[in-house]
N, C-alpha and C positions, 0 to 999 in steps of 0.2 A: 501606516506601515504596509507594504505592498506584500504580496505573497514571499516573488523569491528571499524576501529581505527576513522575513517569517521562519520563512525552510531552512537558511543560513543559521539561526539563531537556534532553531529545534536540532540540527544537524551539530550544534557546535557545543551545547549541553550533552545531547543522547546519543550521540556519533550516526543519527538514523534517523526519518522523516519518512512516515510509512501513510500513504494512501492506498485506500481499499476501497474500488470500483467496481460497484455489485450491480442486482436488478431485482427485483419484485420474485418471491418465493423463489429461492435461490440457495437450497441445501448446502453447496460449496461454499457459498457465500458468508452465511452462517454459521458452520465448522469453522473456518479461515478466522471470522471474528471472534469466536470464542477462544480459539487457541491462544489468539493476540490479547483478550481478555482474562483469561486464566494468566499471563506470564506478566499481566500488567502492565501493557507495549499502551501506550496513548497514538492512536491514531486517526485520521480523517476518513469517513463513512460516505462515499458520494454514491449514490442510485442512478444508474444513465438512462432508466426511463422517465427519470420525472427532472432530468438535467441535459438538454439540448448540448448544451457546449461540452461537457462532459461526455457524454456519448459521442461526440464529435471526436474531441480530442484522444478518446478510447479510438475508437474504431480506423480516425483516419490516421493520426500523429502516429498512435501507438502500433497500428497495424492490428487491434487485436479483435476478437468477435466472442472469445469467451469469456466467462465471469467465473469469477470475481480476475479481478485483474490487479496486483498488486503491485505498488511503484512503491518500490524501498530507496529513497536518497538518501545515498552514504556520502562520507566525505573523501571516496575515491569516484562515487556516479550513482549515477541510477540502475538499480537492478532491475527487473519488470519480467512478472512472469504472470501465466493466467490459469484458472482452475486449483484446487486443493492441492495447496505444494508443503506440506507439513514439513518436509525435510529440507524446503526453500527457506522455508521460517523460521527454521534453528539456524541455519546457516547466515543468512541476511541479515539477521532480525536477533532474535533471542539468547543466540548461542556463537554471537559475534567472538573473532579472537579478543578484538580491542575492546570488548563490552566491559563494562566495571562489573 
């Protein structure tokens, strides 16, 4: 099974498919995952120092240079925001209208 076919399936139980693109001693980064951890959000943890194509895909695709960088796919799009967005993560994430 290939990724997008993955993200379809995780998006079509949890209405949400959250990656979390950090880096090496990374305070935001860590707050942002425990938040996710405390509300019991299952998510993907990629490190773009020690991930070539992940850093690629952060920096060039995404346009972005801060960490943690967070791609919520919902099943309206991808949301993508970067740095400590607690108030992004109720909204996105945990405190979705459509959430069960």
């Amino acid at each position: 099974m290939n990724t997008p076919d993955l993200t379809a399936r995780i998006q079509a139980r949890d209405g949400v498919a959250v990656v979390v693109y950090t880096k090496n001693d990374c305070r935001q980064c860590d707050r942002t995952k425990l938040i996710l951890d405390r509300e019991g959000i299952v998510y993907t943890s990629v490190n773009v120092e020690e991930d070539a194509a992940a850093y690629s895909y952060v920096t060039e695709t995404l346009n972005r240079r801060e960490m943690p960088t967070v791609v919520a796919s919902t099943l309206d799009g991808d949301v993508v925001w970067s740095g400590l967005q607690p108030d992004k993560i109720r909204k996105h994430i945990t405190h979705r209208a459509d959430a069960a």
